[in-house]
N, C-alpha and C positions, 0 to 999 in steps of 0.2 A: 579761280575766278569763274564763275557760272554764270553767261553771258547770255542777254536778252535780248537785243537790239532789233534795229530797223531789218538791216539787212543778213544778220545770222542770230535765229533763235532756237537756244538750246535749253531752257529750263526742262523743258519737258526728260529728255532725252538724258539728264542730269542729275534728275531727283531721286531716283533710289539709292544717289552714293551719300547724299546727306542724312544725316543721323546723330546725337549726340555726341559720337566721335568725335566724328570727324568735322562739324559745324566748325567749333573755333579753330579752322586751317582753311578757310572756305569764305570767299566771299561773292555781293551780287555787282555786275557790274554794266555796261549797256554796249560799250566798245564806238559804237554811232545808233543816234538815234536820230532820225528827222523831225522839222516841227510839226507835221500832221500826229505824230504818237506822239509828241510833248505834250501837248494841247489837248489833245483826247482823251490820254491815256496818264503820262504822269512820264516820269524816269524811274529811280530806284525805289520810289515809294510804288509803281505799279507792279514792278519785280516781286516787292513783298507780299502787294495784295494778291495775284496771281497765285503765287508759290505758298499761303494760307491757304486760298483756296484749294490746294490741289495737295491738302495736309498737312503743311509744314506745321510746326508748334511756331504760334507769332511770335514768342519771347526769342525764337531762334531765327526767324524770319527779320526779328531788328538787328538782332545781335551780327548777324549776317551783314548788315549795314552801317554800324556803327564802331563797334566794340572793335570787333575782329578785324579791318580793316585797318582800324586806327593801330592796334598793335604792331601789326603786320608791316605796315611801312614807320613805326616808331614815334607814332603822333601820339605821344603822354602827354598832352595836355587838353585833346578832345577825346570823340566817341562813347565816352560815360559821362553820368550827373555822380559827382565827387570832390569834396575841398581839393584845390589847385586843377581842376578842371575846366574850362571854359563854357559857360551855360547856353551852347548855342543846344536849341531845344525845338521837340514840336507836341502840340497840344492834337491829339484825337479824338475822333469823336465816338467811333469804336472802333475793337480790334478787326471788327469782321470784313468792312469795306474799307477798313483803311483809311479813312477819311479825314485830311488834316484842317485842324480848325486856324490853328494860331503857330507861328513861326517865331521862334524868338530867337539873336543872334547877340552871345555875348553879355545876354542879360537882359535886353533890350528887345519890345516888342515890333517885329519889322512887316509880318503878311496876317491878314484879319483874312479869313475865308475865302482863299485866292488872290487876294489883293495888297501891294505892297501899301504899306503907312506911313509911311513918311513922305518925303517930298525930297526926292534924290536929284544933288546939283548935276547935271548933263558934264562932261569935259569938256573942254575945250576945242575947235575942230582943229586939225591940225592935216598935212598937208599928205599923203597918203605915198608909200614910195612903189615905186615900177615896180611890178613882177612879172609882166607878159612881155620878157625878149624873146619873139618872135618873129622871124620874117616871114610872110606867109605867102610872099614871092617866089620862096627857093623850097613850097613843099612839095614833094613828089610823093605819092599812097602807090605806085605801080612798084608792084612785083612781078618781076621777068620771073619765069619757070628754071628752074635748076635742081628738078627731081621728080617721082612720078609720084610721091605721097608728101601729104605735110603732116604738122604737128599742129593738132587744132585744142584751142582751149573748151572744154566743154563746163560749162554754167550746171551747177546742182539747185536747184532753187532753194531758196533762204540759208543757203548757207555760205562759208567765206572760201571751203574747199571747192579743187574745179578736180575736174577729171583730163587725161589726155588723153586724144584721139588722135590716131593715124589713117589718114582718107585717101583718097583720090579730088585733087582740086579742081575746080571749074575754069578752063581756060580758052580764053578770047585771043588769038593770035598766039604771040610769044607771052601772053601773061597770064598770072593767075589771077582770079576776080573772083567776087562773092557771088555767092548762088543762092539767094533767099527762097528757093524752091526747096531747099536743103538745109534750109534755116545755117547756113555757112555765111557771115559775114565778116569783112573782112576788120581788122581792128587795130588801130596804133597807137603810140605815145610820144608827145613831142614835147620834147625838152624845153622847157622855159623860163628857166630862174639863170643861166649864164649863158643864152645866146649862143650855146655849141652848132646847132642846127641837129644835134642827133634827132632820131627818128627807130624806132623800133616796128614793125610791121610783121603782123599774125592774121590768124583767122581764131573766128571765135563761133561756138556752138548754144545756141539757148536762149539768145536775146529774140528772137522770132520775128525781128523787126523785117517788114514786106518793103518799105520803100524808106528810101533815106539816111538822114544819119542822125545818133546822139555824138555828144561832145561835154564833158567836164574838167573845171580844172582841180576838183578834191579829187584825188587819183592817191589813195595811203600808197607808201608812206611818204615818197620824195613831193608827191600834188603836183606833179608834171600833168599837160593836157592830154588824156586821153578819150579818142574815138572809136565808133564804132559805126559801119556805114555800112551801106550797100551798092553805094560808088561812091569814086572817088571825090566827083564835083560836089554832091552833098555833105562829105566827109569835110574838104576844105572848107567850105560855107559856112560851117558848123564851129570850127576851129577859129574863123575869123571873126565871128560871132563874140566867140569867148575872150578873144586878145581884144575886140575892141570895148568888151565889158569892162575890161581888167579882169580879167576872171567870172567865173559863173559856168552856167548848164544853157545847153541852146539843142533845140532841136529843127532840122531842117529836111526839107522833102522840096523836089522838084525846083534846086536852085532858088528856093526861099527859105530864109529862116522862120518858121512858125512859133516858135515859142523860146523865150529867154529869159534866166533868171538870173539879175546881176550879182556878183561875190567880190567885192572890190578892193576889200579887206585881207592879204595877201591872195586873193582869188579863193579864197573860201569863207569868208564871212561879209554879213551884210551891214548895212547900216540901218535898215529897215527894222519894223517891230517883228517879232513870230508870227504874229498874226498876218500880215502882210508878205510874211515871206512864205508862208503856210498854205496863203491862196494860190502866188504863183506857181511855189511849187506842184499844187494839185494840178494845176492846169497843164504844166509843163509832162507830170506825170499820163495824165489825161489825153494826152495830146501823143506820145508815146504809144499808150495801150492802141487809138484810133489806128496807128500807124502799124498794128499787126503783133506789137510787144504783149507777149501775157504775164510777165514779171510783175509782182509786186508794186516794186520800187526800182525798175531799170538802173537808173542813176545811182541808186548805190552800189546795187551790184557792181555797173561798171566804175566805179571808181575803185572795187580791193581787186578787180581783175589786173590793176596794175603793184599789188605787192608779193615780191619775189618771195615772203617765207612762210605762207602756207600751200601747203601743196595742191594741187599736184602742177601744173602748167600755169606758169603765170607771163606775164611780157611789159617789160618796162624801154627806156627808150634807148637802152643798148640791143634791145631783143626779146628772143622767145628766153623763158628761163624753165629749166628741169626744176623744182624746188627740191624734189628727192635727192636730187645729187649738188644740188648748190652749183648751178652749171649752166652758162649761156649754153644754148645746142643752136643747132639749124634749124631753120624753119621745115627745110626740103629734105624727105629724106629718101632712099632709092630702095629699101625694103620695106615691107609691113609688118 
């Protein structure tokens, strides 16, 4: 799977292993994509355009999206035009920009140049169930010192791997604290889908943020809320933000929340259009960068800082996790 997405892209990086060989064992895929690249750019059909551009033979660039996918997970009755096939189809205007005129699904004509054709009945609304058990009474972000170095997650940019770093921590009393002079901030995950009250607490390297906190509840894979702050008041803020969304992204500075984007829909989808969620997000993102972040897409990033199986240091809300050794560790540890 030769993944393109928001927050880790690797076509580039990818392309010299594709070749007639090896094509039908190979497919494109996006893994997360935000609405700003949906809207701008496209999903798998931008993969293709991209990956033409940068040589691929188009017939191999579809087939990479249709055929060999469909095989692959045993879908005989899409991915080709073929008796006992389903004629879900798309009409282009050329190979070379990719450019899709007309969508058909099943036989049936559904999108005219961007735009859907038909007049699709809404559902019904229906009544949405709790995801954010949360008390945000009983959080505590302090970590008392119990070693002279820690294990810090370090940020590769756009990609999903982190690296681990063993430092010396900035410490205020008996505790350890973020030191955004050291781009060292601190970072957690709080359980929210059965009310444990767990709490997992790290430091994180890369986010560059100078004052405040982010907070989301898409956190792959369990989407527990995870933070990332520069103390701990904007940390909480931030977190309370998000439970009292039902979920979503919220970023706060200075004991205000400045920016939130509600996800009400288990805390990770909207009820809104892309369009609308597109905006906020930019702002959200925008808002972010102000605040010293030079990441991309911050919010994505922190959200796969909390999946324990790519490597190398990741932290979910039982802890820090080694991914190399499939192993909660200490955060504190007493050599380097």
């Amino acid at each position: 799977m030769v993944r393109q997405g928001t927050g880790a892209r690797n076509l580039c990086a990818l392309l010299p292993i594709i070749n007639q060989r090896t094509a039908p064992r190979m497919m494109w895929c996006t893994d997360d994509r935000h609405p700003h690249d949906l809207l701008e750019q496209g999903h798998i059909d931008s993969i293709i355009r991209e990956a033409i551009k940068l040589g691929v033979d188009p017939v191999t660039g579809i087939q990479m999206a249709t055929l060999y996918p469909a095989e692959y997970f045993g879908l005989r009755n899409i991915g080709a035009l073929a008796p006992g096939r389903r004629a879900d189809l798309v009409i282009l205007k050329n190979l070379d920009n990719f450019e899709i005129s007309r969508v058909y699904s099943r036989g049936n004509l559904v999108a005219k140049n961007g735009r859907l054709v038909p007049d699709l009945k809404k559902p019904d609304a229906v009544a949405l169930p709790q995801t954010m058990k949360v008390d945000c009474k009983k959080l505590d972000f302090s970590i008392p010192v119990k070693g002279e170095n820690i294990r810090v997650i370090e940020i590769i940019p756009d990609q999903l791997i982190t690296r681990q770093l063993i430092i010396k921590p900035a410490i205020k009393g008996s505790m350890a604290v973020a030191d955004p002079d050291r781009d060292l901030l601190k970072i957690a995950v709080v359980e929210r889908h059965q009310g444990t009250g767990n709490i997992g607490l790290g430091f994180v390297r890369g986010l560059k943020l100078k004052n405040g906190a982010i907070a989301s509840s898409v956190a792959h894979d369990s989407h527990n809320i995870i933070i990332a702050g520069t103390n701990d008041q904007d940390m909480l803020l931030a977190v309370q933000a998000v439970v009292e969304m039902e979920g979503g992204l919220a970023l706060t500075c200075d004991k205000k929340v400045l920016a939130r984007l509600a996800l009400p829909i288990a805390g990770l989808m909207s009820l809104k259009s892309v369009e609308t969620v597109k905006d906020e997000l930019s702002l959200i993102i925008a808002m972010a960068h102000n605040s010293g972040c030079s990441l991309k897409d911050p919010f994505m990033t922190l959200g796969f800082l909390a999946l324990p199986v790519i490597p190398e240091l990741k932290i979910t809300d039982q802890g820090v996790v080694d991914v190399n050794r499939f192993q909660l560790v200490s955060l504190f540890i007493d050599q380097k």
